[in-house]
C-alpha positions in Angstrom: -28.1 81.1 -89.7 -31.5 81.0 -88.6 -33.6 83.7 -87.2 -35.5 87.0 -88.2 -34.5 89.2 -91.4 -32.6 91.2 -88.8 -30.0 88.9 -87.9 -29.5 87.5 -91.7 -26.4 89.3 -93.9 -27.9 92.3 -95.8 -26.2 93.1 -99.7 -24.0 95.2 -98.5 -22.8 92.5 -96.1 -22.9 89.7 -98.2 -20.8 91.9 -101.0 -18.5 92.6 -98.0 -18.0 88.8 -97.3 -17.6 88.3 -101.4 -14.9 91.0 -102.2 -13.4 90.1 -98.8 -12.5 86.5 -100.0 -12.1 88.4 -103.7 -9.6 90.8 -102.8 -6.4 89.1 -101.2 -4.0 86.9 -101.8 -5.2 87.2 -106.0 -4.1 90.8 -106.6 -1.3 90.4 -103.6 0.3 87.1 -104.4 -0.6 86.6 -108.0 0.9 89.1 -109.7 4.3 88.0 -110.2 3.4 84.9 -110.6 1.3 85.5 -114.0 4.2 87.4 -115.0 6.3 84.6 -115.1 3.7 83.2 -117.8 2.4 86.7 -119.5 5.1 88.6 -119.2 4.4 92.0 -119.6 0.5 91.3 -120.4 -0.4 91.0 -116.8 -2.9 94.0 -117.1 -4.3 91.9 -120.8 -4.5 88.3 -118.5 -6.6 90.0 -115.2 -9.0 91.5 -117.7 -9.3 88.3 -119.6 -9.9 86.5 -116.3 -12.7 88.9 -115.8 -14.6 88.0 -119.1 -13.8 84.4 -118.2 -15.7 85.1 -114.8 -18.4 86.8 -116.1 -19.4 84.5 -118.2 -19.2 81.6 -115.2 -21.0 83.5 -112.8 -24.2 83.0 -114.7 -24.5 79.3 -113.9 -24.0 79.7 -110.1 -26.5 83.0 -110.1 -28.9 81.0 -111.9 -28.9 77.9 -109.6 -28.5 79.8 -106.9 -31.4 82.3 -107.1 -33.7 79.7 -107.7 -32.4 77.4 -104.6 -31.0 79.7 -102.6 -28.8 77.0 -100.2 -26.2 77.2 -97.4 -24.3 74.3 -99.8 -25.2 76.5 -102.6 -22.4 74.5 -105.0 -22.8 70.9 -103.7 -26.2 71.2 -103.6 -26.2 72.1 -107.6 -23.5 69.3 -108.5 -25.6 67.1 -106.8 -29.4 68.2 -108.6 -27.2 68.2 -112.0 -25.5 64.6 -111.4 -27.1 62.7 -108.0 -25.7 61.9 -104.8 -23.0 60.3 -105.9 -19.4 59.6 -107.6 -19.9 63.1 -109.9 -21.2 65.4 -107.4 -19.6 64.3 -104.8 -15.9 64.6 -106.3 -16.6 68.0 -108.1 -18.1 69.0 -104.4 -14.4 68.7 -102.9 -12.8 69.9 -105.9 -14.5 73.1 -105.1 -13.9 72.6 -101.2 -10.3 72.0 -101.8 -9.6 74.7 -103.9 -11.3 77.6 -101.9 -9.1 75.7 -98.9 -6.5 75.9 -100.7 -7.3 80.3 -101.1 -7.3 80.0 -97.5 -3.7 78.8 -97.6 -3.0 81.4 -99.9 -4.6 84.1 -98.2 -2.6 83.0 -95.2 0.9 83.3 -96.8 0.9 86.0 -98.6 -0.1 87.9 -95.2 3.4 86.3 -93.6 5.0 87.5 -96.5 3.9 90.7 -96.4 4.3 91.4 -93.0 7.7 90.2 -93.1 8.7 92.0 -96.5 9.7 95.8 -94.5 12.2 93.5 -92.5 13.4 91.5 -95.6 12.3 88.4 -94.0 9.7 87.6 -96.7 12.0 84.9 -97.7 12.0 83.0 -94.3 9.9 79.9 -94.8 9.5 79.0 -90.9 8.5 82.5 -90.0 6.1 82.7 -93.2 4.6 79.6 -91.8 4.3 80.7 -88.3 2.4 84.1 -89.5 0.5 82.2 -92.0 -0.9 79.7 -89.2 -1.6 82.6 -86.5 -3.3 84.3 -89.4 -5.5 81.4 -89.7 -6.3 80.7 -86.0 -7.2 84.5 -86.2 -10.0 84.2 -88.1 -11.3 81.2 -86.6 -11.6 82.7 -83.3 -13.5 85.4 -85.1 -15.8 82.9 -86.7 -16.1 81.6 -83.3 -18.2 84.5 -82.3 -20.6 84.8 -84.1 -22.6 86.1 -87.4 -23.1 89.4 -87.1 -19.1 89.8 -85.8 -18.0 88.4 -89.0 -20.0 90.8 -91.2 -19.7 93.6 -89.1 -15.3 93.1 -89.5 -15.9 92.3 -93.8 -17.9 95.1 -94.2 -15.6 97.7 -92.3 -12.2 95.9 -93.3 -13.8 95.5 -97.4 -14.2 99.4 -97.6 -10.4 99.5 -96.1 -9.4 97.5 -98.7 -11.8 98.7 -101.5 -10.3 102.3 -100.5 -6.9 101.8 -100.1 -6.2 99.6 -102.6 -7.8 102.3 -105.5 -5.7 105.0 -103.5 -2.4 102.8 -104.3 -3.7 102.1 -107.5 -4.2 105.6 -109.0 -1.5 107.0 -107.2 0.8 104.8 -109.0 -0.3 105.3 -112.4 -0.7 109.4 -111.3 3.1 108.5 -110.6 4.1 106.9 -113.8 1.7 108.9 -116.2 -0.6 107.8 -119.1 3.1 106.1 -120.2 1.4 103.2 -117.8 -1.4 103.0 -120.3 0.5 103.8 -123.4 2.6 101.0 -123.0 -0.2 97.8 -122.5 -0.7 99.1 -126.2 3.1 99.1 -127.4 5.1 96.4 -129.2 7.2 95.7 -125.9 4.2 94.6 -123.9 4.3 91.6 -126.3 4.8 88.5 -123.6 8.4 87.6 -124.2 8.7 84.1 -123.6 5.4 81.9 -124.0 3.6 84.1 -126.6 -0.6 84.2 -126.5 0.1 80.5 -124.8 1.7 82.1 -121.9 -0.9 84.9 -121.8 -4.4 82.6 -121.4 -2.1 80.3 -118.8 -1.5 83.4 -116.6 -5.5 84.3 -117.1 -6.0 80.3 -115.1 -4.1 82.1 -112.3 -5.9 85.1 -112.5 -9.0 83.6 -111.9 -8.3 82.7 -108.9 -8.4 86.3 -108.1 -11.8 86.3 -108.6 -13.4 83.1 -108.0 -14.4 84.2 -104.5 -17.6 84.9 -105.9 -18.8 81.8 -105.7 -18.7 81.6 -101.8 -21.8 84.6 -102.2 -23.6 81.4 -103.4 -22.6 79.5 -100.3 -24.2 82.3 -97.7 -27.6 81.2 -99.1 -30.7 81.7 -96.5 -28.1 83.4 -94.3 -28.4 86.5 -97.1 -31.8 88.6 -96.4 -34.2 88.1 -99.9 -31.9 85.3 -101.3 -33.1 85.0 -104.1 -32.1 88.7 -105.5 -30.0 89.6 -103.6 -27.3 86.8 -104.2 -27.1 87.5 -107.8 -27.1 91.2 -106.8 -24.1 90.4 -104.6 -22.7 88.7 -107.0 -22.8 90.6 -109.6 -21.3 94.1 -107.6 -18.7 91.9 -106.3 -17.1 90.7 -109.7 -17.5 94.5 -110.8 -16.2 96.1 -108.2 -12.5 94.0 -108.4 -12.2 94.4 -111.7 -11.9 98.0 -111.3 -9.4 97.5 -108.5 -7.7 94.8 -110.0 -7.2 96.4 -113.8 -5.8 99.4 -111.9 -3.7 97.8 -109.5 -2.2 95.5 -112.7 -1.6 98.8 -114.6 0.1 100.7 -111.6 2.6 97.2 -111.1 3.2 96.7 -114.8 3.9 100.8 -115.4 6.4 100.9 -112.1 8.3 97.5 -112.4 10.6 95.8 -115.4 9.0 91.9 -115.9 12.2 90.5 -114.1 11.8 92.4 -111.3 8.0 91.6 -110.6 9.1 87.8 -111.0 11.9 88.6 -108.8 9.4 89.7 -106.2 6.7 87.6 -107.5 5.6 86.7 -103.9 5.2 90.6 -102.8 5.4 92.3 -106.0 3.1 95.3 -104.7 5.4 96.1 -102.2 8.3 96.0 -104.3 6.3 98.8 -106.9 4.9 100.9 -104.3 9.5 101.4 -103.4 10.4 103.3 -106.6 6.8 105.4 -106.5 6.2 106.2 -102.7 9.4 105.3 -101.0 9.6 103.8 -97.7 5.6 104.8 -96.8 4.8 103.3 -99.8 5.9 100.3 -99.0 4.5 100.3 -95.4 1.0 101.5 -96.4 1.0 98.7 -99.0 1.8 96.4 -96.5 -0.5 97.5 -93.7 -3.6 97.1 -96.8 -2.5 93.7 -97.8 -2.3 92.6 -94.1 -6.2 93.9 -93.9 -7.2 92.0 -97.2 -5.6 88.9 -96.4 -6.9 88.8 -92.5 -10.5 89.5 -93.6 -10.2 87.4 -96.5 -9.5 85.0 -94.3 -12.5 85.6 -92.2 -15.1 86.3 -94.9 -13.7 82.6 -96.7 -14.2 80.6 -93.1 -17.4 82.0 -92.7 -18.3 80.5 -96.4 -16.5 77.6 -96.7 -17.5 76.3 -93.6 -21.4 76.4 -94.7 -20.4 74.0 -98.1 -18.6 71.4 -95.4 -21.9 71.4 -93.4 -24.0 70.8 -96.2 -20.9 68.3 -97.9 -21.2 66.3 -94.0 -25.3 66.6 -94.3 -25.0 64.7 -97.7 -22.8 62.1 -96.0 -20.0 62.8 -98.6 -17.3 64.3 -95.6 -16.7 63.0 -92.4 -17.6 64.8 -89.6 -16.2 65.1 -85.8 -18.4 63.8 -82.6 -21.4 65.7 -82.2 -20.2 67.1 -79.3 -17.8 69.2 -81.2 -19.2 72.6 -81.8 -18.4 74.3 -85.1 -17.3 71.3 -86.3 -17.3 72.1 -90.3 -15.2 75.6 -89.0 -12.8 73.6 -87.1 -12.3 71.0 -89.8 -11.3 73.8 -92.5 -9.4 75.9 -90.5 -7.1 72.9 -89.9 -7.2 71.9 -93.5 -6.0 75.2 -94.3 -3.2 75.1 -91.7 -2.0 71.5 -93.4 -1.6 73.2 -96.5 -0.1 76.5 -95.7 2.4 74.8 -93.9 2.8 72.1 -96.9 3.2 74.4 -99.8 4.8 77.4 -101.1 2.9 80.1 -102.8 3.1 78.8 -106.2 2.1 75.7 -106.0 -1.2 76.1 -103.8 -1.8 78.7 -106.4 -1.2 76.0 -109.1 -3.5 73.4 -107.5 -6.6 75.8 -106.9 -6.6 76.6 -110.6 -6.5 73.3 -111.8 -9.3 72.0 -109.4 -11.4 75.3 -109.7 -12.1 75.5 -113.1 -12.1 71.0 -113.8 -15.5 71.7 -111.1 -16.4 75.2 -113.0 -16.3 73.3 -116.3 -18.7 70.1 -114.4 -20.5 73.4 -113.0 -21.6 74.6 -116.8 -22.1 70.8 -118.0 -24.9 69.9 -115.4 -26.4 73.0 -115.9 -26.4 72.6 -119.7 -27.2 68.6 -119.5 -29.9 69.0 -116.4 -31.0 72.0 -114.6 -31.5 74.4 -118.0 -35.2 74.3 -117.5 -35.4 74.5 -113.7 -33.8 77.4 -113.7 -34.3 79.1 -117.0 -31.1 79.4 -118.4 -30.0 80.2 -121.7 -27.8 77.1 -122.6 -25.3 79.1 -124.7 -24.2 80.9 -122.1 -22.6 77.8 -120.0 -21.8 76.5 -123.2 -19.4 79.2 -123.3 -18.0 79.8 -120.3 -16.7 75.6 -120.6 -15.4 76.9 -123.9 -13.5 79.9 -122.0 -12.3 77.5 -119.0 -10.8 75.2 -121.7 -9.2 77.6 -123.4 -7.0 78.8 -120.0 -7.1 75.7 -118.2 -5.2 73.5 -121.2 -2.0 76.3 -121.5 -1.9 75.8 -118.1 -1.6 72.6 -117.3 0.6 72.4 -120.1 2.7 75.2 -119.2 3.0 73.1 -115.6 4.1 69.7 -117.2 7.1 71.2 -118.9 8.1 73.7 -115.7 6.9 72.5 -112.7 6.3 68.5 -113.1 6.2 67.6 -109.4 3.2 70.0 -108.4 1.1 68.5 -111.6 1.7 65.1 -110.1 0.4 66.3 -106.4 -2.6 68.1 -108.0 -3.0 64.2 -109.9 -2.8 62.6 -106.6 -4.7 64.9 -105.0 -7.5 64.8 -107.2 -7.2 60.8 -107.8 -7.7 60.5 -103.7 -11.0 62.8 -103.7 -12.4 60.5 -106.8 -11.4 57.1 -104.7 -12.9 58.6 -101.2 -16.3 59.6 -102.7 -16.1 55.8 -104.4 -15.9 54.5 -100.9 -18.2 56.7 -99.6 -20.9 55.8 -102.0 -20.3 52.3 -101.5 -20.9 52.8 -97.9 -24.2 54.5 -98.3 -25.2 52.1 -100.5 -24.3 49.2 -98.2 -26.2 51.4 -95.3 -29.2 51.6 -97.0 -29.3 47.9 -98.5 
């Protein structure tokens, strides 16, 4: 965005745009799903996931209130490693993955909207939702700026606000027993031990990692350089809260069978037993908000990081007479793999890619950028200790239960490492 300060996002609007990718498809979609490897340390594995994040975000905030940047994380990759193999292939592991939260973000609103019907099972109809959804906020992007923050800021205090209303209603429902019992024996995870418990805080984190777009919004945020950590910073904060809650309120009303039962909608399913009927269609009417302006506020972002990714000639492009190209180009990726994957498995690939370019993230700010922007190298140094320590049990966990989406995630990741290859090679040949 170019222009005067008045047309640039303000903090509240670039925390609007944060939480809005933040707050979706994680805290809908995810919670049955870390179940399955948790078990009844759900609650234990977001909070985790929050200490994980903390300690990350200090790399990105770092880099990113030094060289404020529209690319904010290719640009980094590429002042840690160069313009080339490295940066480029840890550029579209971070592409891919916040694609692939598109996806996410775009299922779990079929699934919701088709839960009070008991369609939430249908794959066709999830998929036709799930690419409407997506068109959706595309023509939104379309329009401009100042629409797309206008809609995050109003739609992220719906969410913020109904979300904490389900929240502590449930655990007013269910008592301080919904607290009591994250401390009692039972709450031990059942199946997979501490080993299931830091692979359902790799899941997790994708509840949160939409923080990292705020580093993507770059001169389009008024005072960059404070106010993106600011954003940041309030962003991460503010879903915790809403997320510990929410995890508390689930865990207190459901058994750990039924939220894997339900895994896909499990907030729904919790709100039956507490609220009844109204429950369940005010939890359904928030999620469709959350996922609808998640998907919005994530366009807006990840567009911005394919503009900068086509700028450094590491991403094709369409003709230039294509306007909105980089929009139009995610928006279909996102399509592609809503329609090409379930829940779990985009889920299981953004993990995996996510923190392999968190973990490069930490390393080139440890190996290269520590003096340029004054960070403490202890700090990264952790944070790769903290994304190995989840990232391991997970993949692990994934070899012995769910082999085939492993082998996509290999292939996947194998074809990004070949096409930046190519693409270097061709720049080089350009320029010999």
């Amino acid at each position: 965005m170019t222009g005067g300060t008045d047309k640039k996002l303000s903090l509240t609007g670039s925390v609007a745009l944060g939480t809005g990718v933040m707050i979706g498809a994680g805290i809908f979609a995810l919670v049955g799903q870390v179940a399955e490897l948790a078990g009844s340390w759900v609650p234990w594995a977001f909070l985790v996931a929050a200490v994980v994040v903390a300690f990350s975000s200090y790399s990105y905030i770092r880099y990113s209130s030094t060289n404020p940047s529209s690319g904010g994380i290719a640009m980094l990759l590429k002042a840690a490693y160069g313009p080339g193999v490295i940066a480029g292939t840890f550029s579209l592991f971070m592409y891919v993955s916040m694609v692939l939260a598109e996806s996410l973000l775009a299922r779990t609103f079929g699934t919701y909207l088709l839960q009070p019907f008991g369609m939430q099972g249908s794959t066709v109809w999830v998929a036709v939702l799930a690419v409407a959804a997506i068109a959706g906020a595309t023509a939104v992007n379309l329009v401009g700026n100042k629409v797309v923050e206008t809609s995050a800021t109003a739609t992220a205090v719906v969410k913020l606000v109904g979300i904490a209303v389900l929240a502590v209603a449930g655990i007013a429902a269910t008592g301080v027993s919904a607290f009591s019992r994250l401390f009692a024996d039972e709450r031990t995870p059942p199946d997979h031990g501490w080993f299931g418990l830091l692979a359902g805080t790799a899941l997790c984190i994708l509840a949160y990692k939409g923080f990292t777009t705020i580093t993507n919004q770059g001169d389009d945020v008024r005072d960059p350089r404070r106010n993106i950590a600011r954003s940041i910073v309030i962003a991460i904060a503010l879903c915790t809260v809403i997320y510990l809650l929410l995890a508390v309120a689930v865990a207190g009303s459901l058994s750990v069978p039924e939220i894997v039962r339900a895994r896909d909608y499990a907030l729904a399913e919790a709100a039956a037993p507490l609220f009844g009927p109204w429950g369940v269609w005010l939890t359904v009417a928030i999620a469709v908000v959350a996922t609808l302006s998640g998907l919005v506020a994530s366009l807006f972002a990840v567009s911005r990081l394919y503009d900068m990714l086509r700028e450094m000639d590491q991403v094709p492009g369409l003709p230039d007479t294509v306007n909105r190209q980089s929009l139009l180009i995610t928006a279909a990726l996102a399509i592609m793999t809503a329609t090409a994957f379930d829940l779990s498995q985009i889920a299981s690939l953004g993990a995996i890619l996510y923190l392999s370019m968190d973990i490069a993230i930490h390393w080139g700010v440890i190996r290269h950028l520590k003096d340029q922007v004054d960070a403490k190298v202890w700090v990264p140094a952790v944070a790769i200790a903290l994304d190995l320590l989840v990232l391991v049990p997970f993949v692990v966990m994934k070899f012995r239960t769910d082999l085939l989406t492993v082998g996509i995630t290999a292939a996947v990741a194998g074809a990004i490492v070949v096409a930046q290859w190519w693409a270097v090679r061709q720049r080089s040949s350009a320029g010999a």
